[in-house]
C-alpha positions as CSV (number, residue, x, y, z in Angstrom):
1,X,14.0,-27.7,-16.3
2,X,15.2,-27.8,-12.7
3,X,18.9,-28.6,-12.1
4,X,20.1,-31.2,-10.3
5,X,20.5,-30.3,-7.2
6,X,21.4,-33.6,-5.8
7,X,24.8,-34.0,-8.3
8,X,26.4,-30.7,-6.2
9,X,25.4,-28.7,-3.1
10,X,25.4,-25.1,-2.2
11,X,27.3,-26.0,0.8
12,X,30.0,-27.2,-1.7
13,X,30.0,-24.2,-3.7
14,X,29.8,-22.1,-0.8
15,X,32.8,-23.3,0.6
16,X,35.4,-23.4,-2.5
17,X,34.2,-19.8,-3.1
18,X,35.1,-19.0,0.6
19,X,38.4,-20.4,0.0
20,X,39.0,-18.7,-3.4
21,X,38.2,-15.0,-2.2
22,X,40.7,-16.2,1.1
23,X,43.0,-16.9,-1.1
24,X,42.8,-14.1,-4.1
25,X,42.2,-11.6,-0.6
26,X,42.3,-8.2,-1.7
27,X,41.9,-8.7,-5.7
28,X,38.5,-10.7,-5.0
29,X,36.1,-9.0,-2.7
30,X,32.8,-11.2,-3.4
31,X,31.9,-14.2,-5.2
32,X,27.7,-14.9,-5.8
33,X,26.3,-17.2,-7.9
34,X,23.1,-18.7,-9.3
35,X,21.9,-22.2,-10.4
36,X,20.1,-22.2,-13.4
37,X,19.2,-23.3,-17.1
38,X,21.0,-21.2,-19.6
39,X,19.7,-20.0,-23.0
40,X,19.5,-23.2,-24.5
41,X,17.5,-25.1,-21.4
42,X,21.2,-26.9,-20.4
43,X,21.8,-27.0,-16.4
44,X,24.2,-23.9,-15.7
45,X,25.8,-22.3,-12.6
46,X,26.5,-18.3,-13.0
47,X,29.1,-16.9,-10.7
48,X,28.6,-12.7,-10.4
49,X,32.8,-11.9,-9.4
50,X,33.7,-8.7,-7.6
51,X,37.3,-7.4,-7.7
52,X,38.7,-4.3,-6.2
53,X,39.5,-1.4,-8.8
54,X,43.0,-2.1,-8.4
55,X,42.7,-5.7,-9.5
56,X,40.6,-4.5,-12.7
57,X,42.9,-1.9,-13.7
58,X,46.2,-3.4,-13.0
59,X,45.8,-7.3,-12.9
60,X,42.6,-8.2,-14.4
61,X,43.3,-11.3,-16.6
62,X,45.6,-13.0,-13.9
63,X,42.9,-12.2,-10.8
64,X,40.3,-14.1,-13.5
65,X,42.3,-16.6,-14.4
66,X,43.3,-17.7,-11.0
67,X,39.7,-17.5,-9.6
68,X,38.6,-19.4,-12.3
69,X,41.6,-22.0,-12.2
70,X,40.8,-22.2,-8.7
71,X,36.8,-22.6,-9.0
72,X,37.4,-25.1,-11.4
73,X,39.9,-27.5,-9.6
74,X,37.2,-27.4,-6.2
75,X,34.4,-27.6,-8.0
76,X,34.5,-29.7,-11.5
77,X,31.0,-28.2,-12.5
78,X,31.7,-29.1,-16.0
79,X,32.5,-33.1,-15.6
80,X,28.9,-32.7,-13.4
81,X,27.5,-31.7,-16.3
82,X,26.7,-28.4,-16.1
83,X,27.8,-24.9,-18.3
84,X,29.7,-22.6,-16.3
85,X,29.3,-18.7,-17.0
86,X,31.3,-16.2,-15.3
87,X,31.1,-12.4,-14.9
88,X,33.1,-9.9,-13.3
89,X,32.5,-6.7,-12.7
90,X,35.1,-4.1,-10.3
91,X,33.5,-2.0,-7.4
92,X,33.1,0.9,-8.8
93,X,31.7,-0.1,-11.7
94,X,29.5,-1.7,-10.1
95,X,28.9,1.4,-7.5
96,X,28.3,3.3,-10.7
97,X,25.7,0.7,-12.3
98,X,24.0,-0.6,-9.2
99,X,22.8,-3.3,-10.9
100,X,19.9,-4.8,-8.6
101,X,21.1,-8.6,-9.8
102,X,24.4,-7.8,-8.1
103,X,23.3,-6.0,-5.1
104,X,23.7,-9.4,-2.7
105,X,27.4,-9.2,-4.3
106,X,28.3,-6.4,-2.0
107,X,26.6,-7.4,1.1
């Protein structure tokens, strides 16, 4: 199933996630995500989140819920159509894992 494309642009996305990691500057280092069907075959846009170690260890719930508050209100994904998914993951866990799917979060 290939999702449609044509509904919301990467240049869209691209933008609301520059604004959200502007704005959440230093909790959220990176934002990444990919367009695709999820388990079930529905059209589905997963974001890969990177937050510093102090965000994860002192104010993880409110650096989610405002990235995805603010994700949300820019981008509607869900009235599009589509599933949303998010992850998150710190830096050094990720430095420990090195998880090659997230690689492209730390460039």
């Amino acid at each position: 199933m290939q999702l449609p494309s044509g509904l919301v642009h990467d240049s869209q996305i691209n933008a609301a996630i520059t604004d959200v990691c502007r704005q959440l500057a230093p909790d959220v280092k990176r934002i990444r995500y990919d367009r695709r069907p999820d388990w079930s075959g529905d059209d589905a846009v997963y974001f890969r989140i990177l937050i510093s170690d102090d965000a994860a260890s002192a104010r993880l719930r409110e650096t989610m819920k405002k990235t995805v508050s603010m994700l949300e209100s820019c981008l509607d994904l869900e009235a599009l159509g589509f599933f949303v998914y998010y992850n998150v993951r710190s830096e050094s866990e990720q430095a420990a894992l090195r998880d090659k799917s997230w690689e492209d979060v730390l460039s």
